[in-house]
Steps between C-alpha positions, in 0.01 A plus 500: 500500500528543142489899410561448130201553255501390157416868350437821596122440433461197713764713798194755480180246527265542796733802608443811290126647527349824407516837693828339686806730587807343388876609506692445231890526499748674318672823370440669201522156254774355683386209754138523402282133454419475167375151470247597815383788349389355159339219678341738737326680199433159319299444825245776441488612848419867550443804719882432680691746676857476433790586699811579305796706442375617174224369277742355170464684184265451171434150448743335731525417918187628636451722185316185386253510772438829462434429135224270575363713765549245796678746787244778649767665690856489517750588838787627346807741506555559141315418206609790217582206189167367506274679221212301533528548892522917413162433286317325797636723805397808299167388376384416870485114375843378717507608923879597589638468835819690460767416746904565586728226377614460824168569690357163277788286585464605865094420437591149387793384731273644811210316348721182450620555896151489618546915615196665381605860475849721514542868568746639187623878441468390144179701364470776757345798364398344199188339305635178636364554845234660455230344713741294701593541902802689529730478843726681657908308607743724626365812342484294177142440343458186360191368274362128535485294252295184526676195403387242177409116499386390201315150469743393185887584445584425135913539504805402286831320629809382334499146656262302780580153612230242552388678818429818374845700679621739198765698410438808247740652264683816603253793446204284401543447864309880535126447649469110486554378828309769620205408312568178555430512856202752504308241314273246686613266258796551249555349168851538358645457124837405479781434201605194690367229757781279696488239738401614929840523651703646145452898571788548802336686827684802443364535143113463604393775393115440616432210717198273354294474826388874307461308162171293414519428128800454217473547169811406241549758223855473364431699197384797603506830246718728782400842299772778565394858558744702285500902466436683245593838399334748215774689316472839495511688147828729570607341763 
């Protein structure tokens, strides 16, 4: 079975739709698919809910699809370098599921596992579980959390072979695979493609029975987040 599409448009045909909830890997800029996420706003489609770390910044990542108004509501744990996101939250134009970094990797992996909900101390006494069952475990109370499946997983690997196993780069690593296997079908972008049978077991990273679609982008633009300080006068 060939997995490998010519372009990140054609990886996308008769897949993406409107009003669909999609995951979308990544960490901050690091590991996110670039190539897929231009092509997914080339597409037009609209009204998406998107499941992701964080939600890019100004004119870059998701940033872009927030720029052309595309996602109605994002899942996220932090989303603080995103002005135009700021401008939509606060004008009641953008809905905001806020969630726990862990709590949303936890929502994704169960999700990917086929568990539909987790009890998780993580949220207890807060705005985050509001409105959710809460349980009692040894004198602990716990909140539920119901677990994600999204119909499309767009993620980014180092390297996949022919049959769609990958293997991602050190810290890009972060919420791929578990994206990856919430989705109902997955479409990777990867800096290199090699022959079924290249990658070594141990270095499978992802098997490719999870993986439906390839897409080749050896170029990509791999922005760095750097941080910036304000001198003081004084100081």
């Amino acid at each position: 079975m060939n997995k490998l599409y010519p372009s990140a448009a054609e990886a996308l045909k008769g897949i993406v739709a409107d009003g669909q909830l999609m995951a979308v890997g990544g960490f901050g800029l690091c590991g996110i698919p670039e190539a897929l996420i231009d092509a997914l706003r080339d597409s037009g489609v609209k009204d998406l809910t998107v499941i992701s770390n964080n939600a890019g910044v100004d004119g870059f990542g998701l940033g872009k699809l927030l720029e052309t108004r595309q996602i109605k509501k994002m899942i996220s744990s932090y989303v603080g370098e995103n002005k135009e996101f700021e401008r939509q939250y606060l004008a009641g134009e953008l809905e905001l599921e806020f969630t726990p970094q862990g709590t949303l990797a936890e929502k994704l992996r169960a999700g990917g596992a086929g568990i539909p909900a987790f009890f998780t101390k993580t949220g207890v006494g807060t705005l985050v579980a509001e409105g959710k069952e809460l349980r009692e475990f040894d004198g602990e109370t716990y909140v539920m959390e119901r677990s994600l499946v999204a119909d499309v997983a767009l993620i980014k690997a180092d390297v996949a072979d022919r049959s769609g196993n990958l293997r991602f780069n050190l810290t890009a690593r972060n919420f791929n695979p578990a994206a990856a296997t919430a989705g109902k079908i997955c479409i990777v972008e990867v800096e290199r493609v090699v022959a079924t049978g290249e990658l070594a077991p141990d270095d499978i990273h992802l098997p490719g029975i999870y993986v439906h679609r390839i897409v080749h982008n050896p170029t990509p633009e791999k922005r760095i987040e750097k941080r910036t300080l304000t001198e003081k006068k004084g100081a």
